[in-house]
Each structure stands twice: as structure tokens, then as C-alpha cells.
C-alpha positions in Angstrom: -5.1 -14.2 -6.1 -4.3 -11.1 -8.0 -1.3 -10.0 -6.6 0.4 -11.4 -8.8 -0.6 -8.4 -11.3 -1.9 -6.0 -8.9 1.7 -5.6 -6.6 3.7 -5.9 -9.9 3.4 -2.1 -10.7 5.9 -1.0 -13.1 8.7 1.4 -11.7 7.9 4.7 -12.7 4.1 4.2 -11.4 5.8 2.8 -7.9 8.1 5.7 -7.8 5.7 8.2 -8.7 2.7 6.6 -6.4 4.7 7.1 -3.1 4.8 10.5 -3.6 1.0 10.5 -4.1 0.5 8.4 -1.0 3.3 10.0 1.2 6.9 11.0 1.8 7.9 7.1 3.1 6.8 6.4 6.7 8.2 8.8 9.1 5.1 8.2 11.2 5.1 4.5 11.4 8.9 4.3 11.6 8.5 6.0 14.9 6.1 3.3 15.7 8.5 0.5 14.5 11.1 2.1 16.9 14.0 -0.7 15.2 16.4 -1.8 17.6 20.0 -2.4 16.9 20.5 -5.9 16.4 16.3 -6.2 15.6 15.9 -8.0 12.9 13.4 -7.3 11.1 10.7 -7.9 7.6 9.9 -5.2 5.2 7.0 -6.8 3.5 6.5 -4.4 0.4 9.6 -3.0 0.9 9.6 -1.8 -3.1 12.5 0.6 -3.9 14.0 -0.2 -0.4 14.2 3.2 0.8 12.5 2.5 4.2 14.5 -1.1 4.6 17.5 1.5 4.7 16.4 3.5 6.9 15.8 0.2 9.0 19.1 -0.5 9.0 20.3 3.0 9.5 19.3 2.6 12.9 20.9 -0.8 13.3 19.0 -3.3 12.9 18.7 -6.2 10.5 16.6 -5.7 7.6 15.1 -8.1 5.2 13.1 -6.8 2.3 10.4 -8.9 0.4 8.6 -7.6 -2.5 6.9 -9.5 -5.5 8.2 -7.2 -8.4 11.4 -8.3 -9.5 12.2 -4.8 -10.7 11.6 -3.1 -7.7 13.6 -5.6 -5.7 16.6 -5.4 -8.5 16.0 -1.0 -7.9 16.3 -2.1 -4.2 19.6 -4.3 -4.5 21.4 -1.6 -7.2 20.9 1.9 -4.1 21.5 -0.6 -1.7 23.3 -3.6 -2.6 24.6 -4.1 1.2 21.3 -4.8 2.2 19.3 -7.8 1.3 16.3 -7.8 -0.8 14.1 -10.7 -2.2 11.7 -11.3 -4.6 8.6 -13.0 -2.5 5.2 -13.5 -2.4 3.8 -12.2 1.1 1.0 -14.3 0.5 3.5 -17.6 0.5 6.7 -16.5 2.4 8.1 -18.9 5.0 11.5 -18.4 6.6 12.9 -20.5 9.2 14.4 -17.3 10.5 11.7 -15.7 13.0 11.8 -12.1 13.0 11.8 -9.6 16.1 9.6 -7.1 14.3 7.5 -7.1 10.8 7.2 -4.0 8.6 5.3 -2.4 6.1 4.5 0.6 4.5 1.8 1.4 1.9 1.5 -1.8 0.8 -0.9 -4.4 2.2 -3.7 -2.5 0.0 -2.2 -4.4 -3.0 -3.0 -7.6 -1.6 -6.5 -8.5 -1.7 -5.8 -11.9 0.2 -5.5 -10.4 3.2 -5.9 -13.7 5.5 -3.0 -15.1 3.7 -0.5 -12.1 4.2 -1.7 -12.2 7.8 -0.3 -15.4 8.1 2.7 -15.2 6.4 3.5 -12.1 9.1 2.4 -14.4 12.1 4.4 -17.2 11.0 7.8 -14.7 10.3 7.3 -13.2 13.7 8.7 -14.6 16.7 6.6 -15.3 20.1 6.8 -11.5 21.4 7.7 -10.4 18.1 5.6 -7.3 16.9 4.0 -6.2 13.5 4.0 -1.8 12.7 2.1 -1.6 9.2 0.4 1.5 7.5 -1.6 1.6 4.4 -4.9 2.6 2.7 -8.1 1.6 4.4 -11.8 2.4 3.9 -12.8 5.0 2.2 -9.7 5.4 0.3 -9.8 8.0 -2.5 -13.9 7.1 -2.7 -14.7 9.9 -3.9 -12.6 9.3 -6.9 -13.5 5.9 -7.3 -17.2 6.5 -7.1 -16.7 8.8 -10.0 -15.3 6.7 -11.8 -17.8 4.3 -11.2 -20.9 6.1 -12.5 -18.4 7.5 -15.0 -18.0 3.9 -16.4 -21.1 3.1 -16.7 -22.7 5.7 -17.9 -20.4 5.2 -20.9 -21.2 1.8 -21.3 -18.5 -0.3 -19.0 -19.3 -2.5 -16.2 -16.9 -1.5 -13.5 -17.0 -5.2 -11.6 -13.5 -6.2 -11.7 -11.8 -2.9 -12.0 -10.8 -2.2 -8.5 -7.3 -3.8 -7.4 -7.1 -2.5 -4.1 -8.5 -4.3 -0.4 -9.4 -1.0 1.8 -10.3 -2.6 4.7 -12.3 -1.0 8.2 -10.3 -1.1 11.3 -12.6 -3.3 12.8 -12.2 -5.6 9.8 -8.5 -6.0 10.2 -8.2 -5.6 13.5 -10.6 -8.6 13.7 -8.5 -10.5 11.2 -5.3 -9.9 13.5 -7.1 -10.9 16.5 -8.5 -13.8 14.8 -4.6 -15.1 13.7 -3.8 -14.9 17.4 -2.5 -11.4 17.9 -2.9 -9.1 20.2 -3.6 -5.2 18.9 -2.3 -2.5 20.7 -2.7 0.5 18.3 -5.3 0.9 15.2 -5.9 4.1 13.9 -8.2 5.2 10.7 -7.2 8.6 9.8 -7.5 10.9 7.2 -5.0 12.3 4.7 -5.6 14.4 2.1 -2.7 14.5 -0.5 -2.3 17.2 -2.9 -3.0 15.9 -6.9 0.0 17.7 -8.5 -0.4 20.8 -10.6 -3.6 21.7 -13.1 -3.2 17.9 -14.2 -2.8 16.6 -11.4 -6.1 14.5 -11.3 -5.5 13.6 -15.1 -2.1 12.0 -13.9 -3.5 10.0 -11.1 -5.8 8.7 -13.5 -3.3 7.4 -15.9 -1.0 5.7 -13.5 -4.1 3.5 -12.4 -5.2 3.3 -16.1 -3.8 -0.8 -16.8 -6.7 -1.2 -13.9 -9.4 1.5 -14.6 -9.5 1.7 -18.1 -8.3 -1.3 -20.1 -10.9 -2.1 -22.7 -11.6 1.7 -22.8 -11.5 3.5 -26.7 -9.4 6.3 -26.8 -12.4 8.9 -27.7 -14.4 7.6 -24.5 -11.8 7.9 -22.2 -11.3 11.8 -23.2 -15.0 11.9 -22.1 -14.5 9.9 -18.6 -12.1 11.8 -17.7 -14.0 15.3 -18.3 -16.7 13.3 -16.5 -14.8 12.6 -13.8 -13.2 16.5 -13.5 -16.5 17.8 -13.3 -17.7 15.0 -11.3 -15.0 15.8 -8.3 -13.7 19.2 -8.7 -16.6 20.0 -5.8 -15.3 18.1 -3.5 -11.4 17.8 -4.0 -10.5 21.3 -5.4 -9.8 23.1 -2.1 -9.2 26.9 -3.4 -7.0 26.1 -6.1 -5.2 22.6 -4.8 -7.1 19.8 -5.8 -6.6 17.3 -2.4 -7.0 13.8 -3.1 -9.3 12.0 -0.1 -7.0 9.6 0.9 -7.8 7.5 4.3 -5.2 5.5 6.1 -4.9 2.7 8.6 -2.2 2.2 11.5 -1.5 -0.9 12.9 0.7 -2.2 15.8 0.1 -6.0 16.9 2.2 -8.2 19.1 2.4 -11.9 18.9 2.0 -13.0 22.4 4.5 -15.3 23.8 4.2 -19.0 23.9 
């Protein structure tokens, strides 16, 4: 599994990606709809922001997140809550959960069987799962480009790609498979703004570590003019360059017993 590298994600790229892929969940907070007294998983929960809004509306948060300096970030804003350093591919808990959460996330997890599991297992019977992140199509118009930009210079792009975009029909296959029953699945689009004339230059270098490792410094100048030219056609709407983001939204319910 990659996860281990791929989640890790130092905190200034964290902090700076959730404002590329959205102001934290409104949307699929309203879908949660915690309960006082809930308690409930925030798998992913990174700085903790949304595990606090969690609890702001009473109910019992738990937040799991692989990177132990997102989870120490989380415990330091707020240190009444509880935060953990897990592996949503292995958690366990003998405490069963009323609800399981997450927020832009799951994409980092290319295992996706295993985190399904993990969520089935943390639930209890009647218990329901509210998750939103990328899915297909994801920023491919960006990727694609820098695909043929790649290899064009010379660089195989197999291996480059951390991220699991799947359909809905993919995952909500793999739900149904695990036992659960979907109620909502939505694939939408949502274009996000690339911030200011560099904008696209800055999206490239948080995801640079993945992209463009074994890249020279001189070629890298040239993938990234080939990559401008490449996209400005299809992402620069008068001015604002809108990144082609594509999201999936997911409500599941273990049935009862």
C-alpha cells in the first residue's frame, strides 16, 4: 500500500490543498446531520477542523489520520477533542460508531477495499457512512498533460499518480459488495479557481514529490511551459484559470442485524 507516503503530506501542502479542493465540507456536513450524543469517525480528519465542527453540534468525534503531524496540528487547535494517528486501512475499535465521516480524503488511499472495511467494521448495525472526495475524471485534464508532457521529455509516467479516482458505479459497487446499503451517490463537477497568474505553477509544485521526482531542474522549466500551453485552452475561463475538479458523494447505511 502506498498510503503510507501518499496520505503523509507535509503540513503546508495539506493546508494549502484544502483550499484547492474546497472550503471544508459544508455540503456533506449537511449530509452527516451529527446528532448530539452521535458518536462518530473522521477518517482523514487532517487539521481537525471538520472533527470540530462535529462536535460543535454535539456529538462525539473521533479523528483518525495517518500523518502524525497533522494529527499533533489537530490535538494543539483542539486539544479537547481526540485525535489519533491511524491507518484507515488497519483501524479496529471495539467502540462501534453511530456515523463514519470523511472529507477529501479517501482519494489518498489507493486500497480502497481495505478502507471500506475498516468503515463497515467501525460502524454499528444502522450506523451510516457520509464521505466526499475526488472521483473520476479528477483534474484529467491536468493530469493528461502532464502525461504527454513526461514523456515527451523522456519520463515514463507509470507510477506517478498517487491518487484512486474511482466511478460511482465503481464505489458504489464496492459498498454494496461490503454489505451496505447506498442511499445517495452523486458525481459532480467542481471547478476550483488555480490562484492568481501562478496559480497553475503552484498546483504543480505541491504535487511535485509525486509528479516530478527524478525530474532535472532545466526539464522541469520546459514541462511546466508544456503543460501551460498545453491547458490554458481548456482551464483559463476569461482570465481565471478553473481547475477541472470532479467529486463524488456518498451516503451508505449498514443495515441492521
Amino acid at each position: 500500500m502506498k498510503y503510507e507516503s501518499d496520505r503523509h503530506r507535509n503540513s503546508e501542502v495539506f493546508d494549502e490543498n484544502q483550499d484547492f479542493v474546497a472550503k471544508p465540507g459544508v455540503g456533506v456536513l449537511t449530509l452527516l446531520q451529527p446528532q448530539p450524543g452521535e458518536r462518530i469517525l473522521d477518517v482523514g480528519c487532517g487539521n481537525g477542523n471538520l472533527t470540530a465542527e462535529i462536535a460543535a453540534a454535539g456529538a462525539i468525534p473521533t479523528g483518525i489520520d495517518l500523518s502524525e503531524e497533522m494529527v499533533t496540528q489537530a490535538r494543539q487547535k483542539y486539544p479537547e477533542l481526540n485525535f489519533q494517528v491511524e491507518n484507515a486501512c488497519l483501524y479496529r475499535t471495539d467502540v462501534r460508531f453511530d456515523a463514519v465521516f470523511s472529507n477529501a480524503a479517501l482519494h489518498w488511499i489507493k486500497d480502497a477495499p481495505a478502507v471500506v472495511n475498516s468503515i463497515w467494521l467501525a460502524l454499528r448495525d444502522g450506523g451510516r457512512f457520509v464521505a466526499e472526495f475526488a472521483g473520476s475524471g479528477n483534474v484529467a485534464v491536468l493530469t493528461n498533460a502532464m502525461e504527454e508532457a513526461l514523456e515527451t521529455h523522456g519520463y515514463t509516467w507509470a507510477g506517478r499518480n498517487p491518487w484512486y479516482f474511482p466511478t460511482i458505479g465503481e464505489y458504489a459497487s464496492l459498498l454494496e459488495e461490503t454489505g451496505f446499503r447506498v442511499t445517495l451517490a452523486q458525481h459532480f463537477d467542481k471547478p476550483t479557481p488555480l490562484k492568481g497568474e501562478t496559480g497553475l505553477r503552484n498546483w504543480l509544485d505541491k504535487f511535485a514529490d509525486y509528479f516530478f521526482p527524478n525530474v532535472t531542474p532545466a526539464d522541469k522549466a520546459s514541462i511546466y511551459r508544456t503543460i501551460e500551453a498545453k491547458v490554458k485552452p481548456h482551464v483559463d475561463q476569461g482570465g481565471q484559470w478553473m481547475a477541472d475538479t470532479r467529486r463524488l458523494r456518498i451516503v451508505a447505511i449498514k443495515p441492521l442485524a
